[in-house]
Every structure is written in C-alpha cells, then in structure tokens.
C-alpha positions in Angstrom: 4.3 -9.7 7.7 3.3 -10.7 4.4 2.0 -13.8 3.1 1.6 -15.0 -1.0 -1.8 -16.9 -1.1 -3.3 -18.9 -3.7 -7.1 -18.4 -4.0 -7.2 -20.7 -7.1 -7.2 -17.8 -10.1 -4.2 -17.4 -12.4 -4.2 -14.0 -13.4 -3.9 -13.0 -9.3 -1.3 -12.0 -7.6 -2.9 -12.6 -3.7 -1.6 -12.2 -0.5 -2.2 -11.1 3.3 -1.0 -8.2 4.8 -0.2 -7.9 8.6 2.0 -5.4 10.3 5.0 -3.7 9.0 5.9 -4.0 5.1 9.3 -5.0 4.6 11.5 -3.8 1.4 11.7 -7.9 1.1 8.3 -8.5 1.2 7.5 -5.5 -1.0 10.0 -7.0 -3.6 8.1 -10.5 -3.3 4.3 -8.9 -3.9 6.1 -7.0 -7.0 8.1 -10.1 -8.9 5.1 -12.3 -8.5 3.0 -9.4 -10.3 5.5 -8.5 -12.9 5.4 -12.4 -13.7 2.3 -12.6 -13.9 1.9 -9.6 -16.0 4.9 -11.2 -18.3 2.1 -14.4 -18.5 -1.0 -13.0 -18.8 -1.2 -9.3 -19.3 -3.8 -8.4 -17.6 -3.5 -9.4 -14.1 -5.6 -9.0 -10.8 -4.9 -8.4 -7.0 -6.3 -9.6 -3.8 -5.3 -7.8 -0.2 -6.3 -9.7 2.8 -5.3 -6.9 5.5 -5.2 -7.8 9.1 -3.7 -5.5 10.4 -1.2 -1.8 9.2 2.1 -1.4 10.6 3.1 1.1 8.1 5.9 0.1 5.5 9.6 1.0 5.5 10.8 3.3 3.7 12.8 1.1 1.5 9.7 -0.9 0.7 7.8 2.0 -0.8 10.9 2.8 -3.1 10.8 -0.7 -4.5 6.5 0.0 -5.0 7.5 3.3 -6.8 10.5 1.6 -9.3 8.1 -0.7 -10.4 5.1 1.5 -11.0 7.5 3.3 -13.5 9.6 0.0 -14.8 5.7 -1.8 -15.1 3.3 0.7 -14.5 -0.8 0.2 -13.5 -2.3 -0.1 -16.6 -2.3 -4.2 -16.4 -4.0 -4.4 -13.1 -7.4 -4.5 -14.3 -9.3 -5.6 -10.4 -8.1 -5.4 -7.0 -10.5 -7.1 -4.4 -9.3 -5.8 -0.5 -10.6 -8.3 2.4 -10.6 -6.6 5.4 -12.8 -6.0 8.7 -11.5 -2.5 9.1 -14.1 -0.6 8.0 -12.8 2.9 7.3 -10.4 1.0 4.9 -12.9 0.4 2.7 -14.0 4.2 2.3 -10.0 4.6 0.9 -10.8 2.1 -1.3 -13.8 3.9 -2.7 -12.0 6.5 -3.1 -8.8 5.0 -4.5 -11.5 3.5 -6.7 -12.9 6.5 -8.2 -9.0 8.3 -8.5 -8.1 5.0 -10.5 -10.8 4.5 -12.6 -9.1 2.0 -15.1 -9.2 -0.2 -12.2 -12.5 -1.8 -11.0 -11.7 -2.0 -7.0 -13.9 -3.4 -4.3 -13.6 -3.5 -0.4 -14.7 -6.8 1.1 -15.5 -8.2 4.5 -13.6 -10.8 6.2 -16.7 -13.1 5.9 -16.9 -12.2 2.3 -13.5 -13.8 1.3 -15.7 -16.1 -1.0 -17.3 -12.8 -2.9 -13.8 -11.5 -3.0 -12.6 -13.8 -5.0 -15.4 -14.6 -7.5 -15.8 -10.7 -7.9 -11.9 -11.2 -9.5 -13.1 -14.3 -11.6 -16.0 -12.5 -13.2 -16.0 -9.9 -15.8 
C-alpha cells in the first residue's frame, strides 16, 4: 500500500509506505516526482514507513527506468518517518553512499521535525 500525502511543502513528493510496493504505486511515487522536478528542480522526499512487504519485481524496474530517464541529482533531502529503528541505520548509511543528498531518519512522533527539516536549508 501506498499513500501520496500532502505535508504542506511544494517541492515534496510525500507519501506512506505500508506493505507490498506495487508496479502501480511505484509508477504513482515516480510521475509525481518527475512533475515536480519539471516544476521546481530541485525537489524533496518524505517516507512515512509502516510497515515492508518487499516490492514486486515490476515495481523496482519502473524505480530503475526512471533513475536513468531522471536520475538523483534533483533530489536534494529525503526525511524517512518511521518507528523501526534499524531502518534508520540504512538510512545513515544510504546517507553517507549518497552524499549529494542530505537524508535523515525520523521517529513517528517526530513527523513535525520531519517535515521542517525538508523546509529548511
């Protein structure tokens, strides 16, 4: 399950995560980024992640077109809400192999700091 949000911020694309990833849901997450990236340029990402389910296999293909059609470069933050904590040790390290990208784990109290952390730079 996936879910567009709107936390209020223009240059995000922001949505919750919950079980499997479908390839249609994939595609959704993916035109609402390269829209915004059309818009804005430089564009920001917030994860709210309930729960994994793993992704289908069609779903990663879609990620990996676009990362070659679009690429990384305009994603500038990416705040991840979650209350699993060893997801936030991938995102350190995700962090530090994408260092173009300023990327923070949050808590799911902290959905407030989450999203001021992508308004402020």
């Amino acid at each position: 399950m996936l879910k567009l949000l709107d936390i209020g911020n223009d240059k995000a694309v922001a949505y919750r995560l919950g079980g499997k990833i479908t390839e249609d849901e994939m595609t959704l997450v993916l035109s609402a980024l390269k829209e915004k990236i059309e818009n804005y340029g430089e564009v920001f990402i917030y994860q709210e992640i309930e729960s994994v389910g793993g992704v289908e296999l069609d779903a990663i293909v879609e990620k990996i077109k676009f990362f070659f059609d679009v690429g990384i470069s305009n994603i500038s933050r990416i705040a991840v809400v979650t209350h699993k904590k060893w997801m936030h040790k991938i995102i350190d390290l995700e962090g530090k192999l994408f260092k173009k990208i300023d990327m923070k784990g949050f808590s799911i109290d902290d959905k407030d700091k989450a999203i001021e952390f992508l308004k402020n730079k």
